[in-house]
ZATOR-372243 format. One record per residue: x, y, z of N, C-alpha, C in turn; chain. Coordinates in Angstrom, 1 decimal, padded with zeros to 4 digits. Atoms other than C-alpha are relative to their C-alpha. Layout:
ZATOR-372243
SITE n.east n.north   n.up ca.east ca.north  ca.up c.east c.north   c.up ch
SITE      X       Y      Z       X        Y      Z      X       Y      Z  A
...
//
This chain:
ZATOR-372243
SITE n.east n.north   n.up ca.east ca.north  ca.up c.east c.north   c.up ch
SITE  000.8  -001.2  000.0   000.0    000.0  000.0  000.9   001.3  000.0  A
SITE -000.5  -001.3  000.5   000.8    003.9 -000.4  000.6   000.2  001.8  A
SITE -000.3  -000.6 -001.0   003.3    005.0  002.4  000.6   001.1  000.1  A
SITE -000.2  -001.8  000.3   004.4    008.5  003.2  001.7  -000.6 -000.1  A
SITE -001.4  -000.1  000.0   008.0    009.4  002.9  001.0  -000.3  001.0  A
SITE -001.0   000.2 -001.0   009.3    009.3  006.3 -000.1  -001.5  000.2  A
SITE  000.1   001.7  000.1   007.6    005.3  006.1  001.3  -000.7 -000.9  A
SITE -000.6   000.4  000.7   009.1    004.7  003.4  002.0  -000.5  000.0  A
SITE -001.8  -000.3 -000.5   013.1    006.2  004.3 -000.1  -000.6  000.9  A
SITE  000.1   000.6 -001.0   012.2    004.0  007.3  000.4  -001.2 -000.6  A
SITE  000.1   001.5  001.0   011.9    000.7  005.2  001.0   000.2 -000.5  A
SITE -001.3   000.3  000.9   014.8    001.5  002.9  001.5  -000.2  001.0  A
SITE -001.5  -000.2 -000.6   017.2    002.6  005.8 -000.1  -001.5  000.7  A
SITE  000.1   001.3 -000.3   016.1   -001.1  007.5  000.7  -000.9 -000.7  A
SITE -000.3   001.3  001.1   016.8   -003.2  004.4  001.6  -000.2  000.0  A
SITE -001.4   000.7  000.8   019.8   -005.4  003.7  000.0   000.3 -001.5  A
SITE -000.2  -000.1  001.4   019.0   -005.0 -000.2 -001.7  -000.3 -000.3  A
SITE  002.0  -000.2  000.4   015.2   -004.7 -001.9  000.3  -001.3 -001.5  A
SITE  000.0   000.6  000.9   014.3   -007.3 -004.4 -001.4   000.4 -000.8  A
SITE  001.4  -000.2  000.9   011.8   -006.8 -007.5  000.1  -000.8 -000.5  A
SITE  000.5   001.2  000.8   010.1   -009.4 -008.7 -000.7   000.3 -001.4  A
SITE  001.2  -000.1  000.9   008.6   -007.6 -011.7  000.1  -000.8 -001.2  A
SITE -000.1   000.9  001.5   007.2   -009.5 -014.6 -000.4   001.0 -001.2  A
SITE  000.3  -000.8  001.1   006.5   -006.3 -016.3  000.2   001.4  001.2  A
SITE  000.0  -001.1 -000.9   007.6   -002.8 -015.1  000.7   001.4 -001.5  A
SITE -000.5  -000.8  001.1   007.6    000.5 -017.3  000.8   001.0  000.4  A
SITE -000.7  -000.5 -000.3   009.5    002.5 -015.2  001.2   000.0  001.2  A
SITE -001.1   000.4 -000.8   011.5    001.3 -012.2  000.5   000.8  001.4  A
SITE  000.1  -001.4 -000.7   010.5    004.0 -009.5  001.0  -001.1  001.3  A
SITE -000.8   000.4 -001.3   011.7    001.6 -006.7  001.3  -000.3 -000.4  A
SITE -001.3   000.2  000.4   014.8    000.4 -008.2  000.5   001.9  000.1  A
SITE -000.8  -001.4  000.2   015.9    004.2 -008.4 -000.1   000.1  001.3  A
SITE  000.1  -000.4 -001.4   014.7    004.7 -005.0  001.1  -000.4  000.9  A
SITE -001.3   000.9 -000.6   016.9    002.0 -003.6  001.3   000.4 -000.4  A
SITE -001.5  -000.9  000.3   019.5    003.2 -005.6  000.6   000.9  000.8  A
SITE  000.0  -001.7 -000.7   019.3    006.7 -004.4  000.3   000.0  001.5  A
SITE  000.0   000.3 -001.5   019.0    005.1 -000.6  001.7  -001.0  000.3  A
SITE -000.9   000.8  000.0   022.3    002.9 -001.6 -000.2  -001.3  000.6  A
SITE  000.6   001.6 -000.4   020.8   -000.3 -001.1  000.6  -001.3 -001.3  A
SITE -000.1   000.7  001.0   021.6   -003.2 -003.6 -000.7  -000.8 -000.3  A
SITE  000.9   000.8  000.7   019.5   -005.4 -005.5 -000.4  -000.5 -000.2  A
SITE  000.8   000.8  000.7   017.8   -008.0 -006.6 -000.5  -000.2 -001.0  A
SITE  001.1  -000.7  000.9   015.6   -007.8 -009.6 -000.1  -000.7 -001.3  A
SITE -000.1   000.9  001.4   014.4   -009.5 -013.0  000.5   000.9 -001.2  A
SITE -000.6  -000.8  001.7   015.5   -007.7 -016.6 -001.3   000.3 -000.4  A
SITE  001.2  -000.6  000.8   011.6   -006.5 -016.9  000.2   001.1 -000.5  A
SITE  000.6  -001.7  000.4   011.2   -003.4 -018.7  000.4   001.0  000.4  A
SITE -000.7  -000.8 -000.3   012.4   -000.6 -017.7  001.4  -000.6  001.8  A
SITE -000.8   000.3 -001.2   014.4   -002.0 -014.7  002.0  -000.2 -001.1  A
SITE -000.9   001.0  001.1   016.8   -003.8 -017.5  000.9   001.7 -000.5  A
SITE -000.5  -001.2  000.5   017.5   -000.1 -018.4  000.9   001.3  001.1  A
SITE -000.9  -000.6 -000.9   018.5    001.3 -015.1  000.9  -000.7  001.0  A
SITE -001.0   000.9 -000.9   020.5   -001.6 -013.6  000.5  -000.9 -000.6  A
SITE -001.3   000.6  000.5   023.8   -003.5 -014.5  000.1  -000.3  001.0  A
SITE -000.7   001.0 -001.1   025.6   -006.1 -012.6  001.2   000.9  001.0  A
SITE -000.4  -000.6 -000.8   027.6   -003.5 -011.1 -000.6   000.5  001.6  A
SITE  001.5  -000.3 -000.9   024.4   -002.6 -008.7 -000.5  -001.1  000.3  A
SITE  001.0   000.8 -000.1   022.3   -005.3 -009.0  000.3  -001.4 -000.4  A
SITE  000.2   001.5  000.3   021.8   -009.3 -009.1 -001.8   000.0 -001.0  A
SITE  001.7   000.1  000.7   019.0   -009.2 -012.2  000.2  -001.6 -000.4  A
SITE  000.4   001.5  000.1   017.6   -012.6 -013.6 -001.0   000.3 -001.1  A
SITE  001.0  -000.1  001.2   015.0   -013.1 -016.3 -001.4   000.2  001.0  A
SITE  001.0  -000.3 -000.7   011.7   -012.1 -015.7 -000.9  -001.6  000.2  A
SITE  000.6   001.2 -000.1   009.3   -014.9 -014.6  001.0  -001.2  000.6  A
SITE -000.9   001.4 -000.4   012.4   -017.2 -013.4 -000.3   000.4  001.8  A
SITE  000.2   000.2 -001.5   011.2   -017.9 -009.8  001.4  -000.3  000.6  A
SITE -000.7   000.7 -000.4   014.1   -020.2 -009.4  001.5   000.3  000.1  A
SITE -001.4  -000.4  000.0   016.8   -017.9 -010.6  000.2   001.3  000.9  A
SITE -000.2  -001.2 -001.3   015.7   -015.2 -008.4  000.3  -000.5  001.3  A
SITE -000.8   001.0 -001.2   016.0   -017.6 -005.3  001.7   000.1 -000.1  A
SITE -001.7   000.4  000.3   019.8   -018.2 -006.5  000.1   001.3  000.4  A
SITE -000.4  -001.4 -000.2   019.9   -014.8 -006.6  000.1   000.8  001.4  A
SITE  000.3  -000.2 -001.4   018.5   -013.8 -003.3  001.2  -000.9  000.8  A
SITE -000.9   000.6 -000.7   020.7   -016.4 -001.6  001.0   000.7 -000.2  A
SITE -000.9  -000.4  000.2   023.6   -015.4 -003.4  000.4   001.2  000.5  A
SITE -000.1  -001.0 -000.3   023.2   -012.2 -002.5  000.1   000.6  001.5  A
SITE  000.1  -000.2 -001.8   022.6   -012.8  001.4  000.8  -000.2  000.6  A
SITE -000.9   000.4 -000.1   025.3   -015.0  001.2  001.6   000.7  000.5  A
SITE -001.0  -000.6  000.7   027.6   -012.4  000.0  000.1   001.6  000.8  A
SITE  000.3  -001.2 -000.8   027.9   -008.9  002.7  001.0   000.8 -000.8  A
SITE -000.9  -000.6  000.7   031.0   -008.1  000.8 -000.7   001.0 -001.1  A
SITE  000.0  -000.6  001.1   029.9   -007.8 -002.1 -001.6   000.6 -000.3  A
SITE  000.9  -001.2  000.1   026.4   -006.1 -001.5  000.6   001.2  000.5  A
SITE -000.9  -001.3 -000.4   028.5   -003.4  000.2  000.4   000.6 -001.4  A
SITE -000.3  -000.5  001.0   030.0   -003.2 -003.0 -000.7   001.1 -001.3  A
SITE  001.0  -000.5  001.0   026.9   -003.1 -005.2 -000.6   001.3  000.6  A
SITE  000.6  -001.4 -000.5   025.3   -000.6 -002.8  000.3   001.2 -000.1  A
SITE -000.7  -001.1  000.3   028.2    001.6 -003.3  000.3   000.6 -001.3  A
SITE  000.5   000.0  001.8   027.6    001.2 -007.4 -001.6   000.5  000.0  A
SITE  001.9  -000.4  000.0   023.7    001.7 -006.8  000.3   002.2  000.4  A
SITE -000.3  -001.4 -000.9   024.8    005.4 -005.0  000.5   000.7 -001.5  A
SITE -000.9  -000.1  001.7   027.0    006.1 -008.6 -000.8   000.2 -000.6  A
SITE  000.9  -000.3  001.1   024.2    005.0 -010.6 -000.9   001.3 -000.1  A
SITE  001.3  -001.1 -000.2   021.3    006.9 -009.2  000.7   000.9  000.0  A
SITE -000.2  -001.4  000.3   023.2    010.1 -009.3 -000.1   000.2 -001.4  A
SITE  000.3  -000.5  000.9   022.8    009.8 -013.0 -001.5   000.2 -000.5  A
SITE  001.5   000.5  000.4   018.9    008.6 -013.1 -000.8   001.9  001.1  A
SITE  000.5  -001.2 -000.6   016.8    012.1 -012.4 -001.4  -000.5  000.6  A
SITE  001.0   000.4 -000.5   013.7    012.0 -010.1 -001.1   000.5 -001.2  A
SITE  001.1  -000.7  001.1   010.1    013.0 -011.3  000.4   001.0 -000.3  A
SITE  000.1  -001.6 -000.1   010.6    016.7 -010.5  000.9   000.3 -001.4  A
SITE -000.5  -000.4  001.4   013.3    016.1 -013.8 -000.3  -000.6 -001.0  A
SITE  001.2   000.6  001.8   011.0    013.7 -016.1 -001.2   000.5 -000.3  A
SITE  001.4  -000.6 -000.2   008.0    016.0 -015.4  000.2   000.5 -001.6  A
SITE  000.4  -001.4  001.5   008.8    018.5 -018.3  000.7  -000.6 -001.2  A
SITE -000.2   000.6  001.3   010.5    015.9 -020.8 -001.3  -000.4 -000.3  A
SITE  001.6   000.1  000.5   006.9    014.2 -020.6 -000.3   000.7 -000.8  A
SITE  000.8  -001.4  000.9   005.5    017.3 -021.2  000.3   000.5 -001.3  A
SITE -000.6  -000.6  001.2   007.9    018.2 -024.0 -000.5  -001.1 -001.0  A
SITE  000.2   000.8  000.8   007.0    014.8 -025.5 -001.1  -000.3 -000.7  A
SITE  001.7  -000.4  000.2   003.2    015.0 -025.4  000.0   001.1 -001.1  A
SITE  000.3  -001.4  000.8   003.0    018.4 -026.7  000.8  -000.3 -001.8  A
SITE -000.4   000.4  001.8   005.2    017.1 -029.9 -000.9  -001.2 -000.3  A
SITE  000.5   001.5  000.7   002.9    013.8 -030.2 -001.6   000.9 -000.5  A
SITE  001.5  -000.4  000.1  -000.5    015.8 -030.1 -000.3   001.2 -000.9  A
SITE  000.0  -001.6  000.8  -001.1    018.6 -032.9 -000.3   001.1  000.5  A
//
């Protein structure tokens, strides 16, 4: 469900690493989030995720593979090293990925050229 901000930074500062399971995602607002909180990974190669996360960051997997996300998950719990690492690549990334407040007005630029 919908949690406010301070919930939320509450949850992220908790986590060992966030996993997405998506089987379809068109933009990847958590994955950035986590980023931006320096968290590391989890995640399938859905749709926009596939676009903001590399193995530098993240343990991705195909979408729909139950079995390889498991590997993944383990691997990843396994391993404190090297989420430290990834978390410290997630911090890197998301400084290039802009929030809404800087996709608001491409949108807008985009629309306004699609609509006569």
């Amino acid at each position: 469900g919908w949690l406010s901000r301070k919930e939320l930074v509450e949850l992220y500062d908790r986590a060992t690493l966030i996993c997405i399971p998506s089987w379809f995602e068109t933009y990847g607002q958590v994955a950035i989030e986590a980023m931006r909180r320096g968290l590391p990974i989890v995640a399938t190669d859905a749709g926009a995720l596939d676009e903001h996360l590399d193995e530098a960051c993240a343990w991705q997997v195909p979408a729909m593979d139950l079995a390889a996300l498991a590997t993944a998950l383990e691997t990843a719990l396994a391993n404190p090293s090297e989420r430290q690492r990834r978390a410290s690549r997630a911090l890197v990334r998301a400084a290039s990925h802009g929030g809404w407040s800087d996709r608001v007005p491409a949108f807008r630029e985009l629309y306004s050229a699609l609509i006569p």
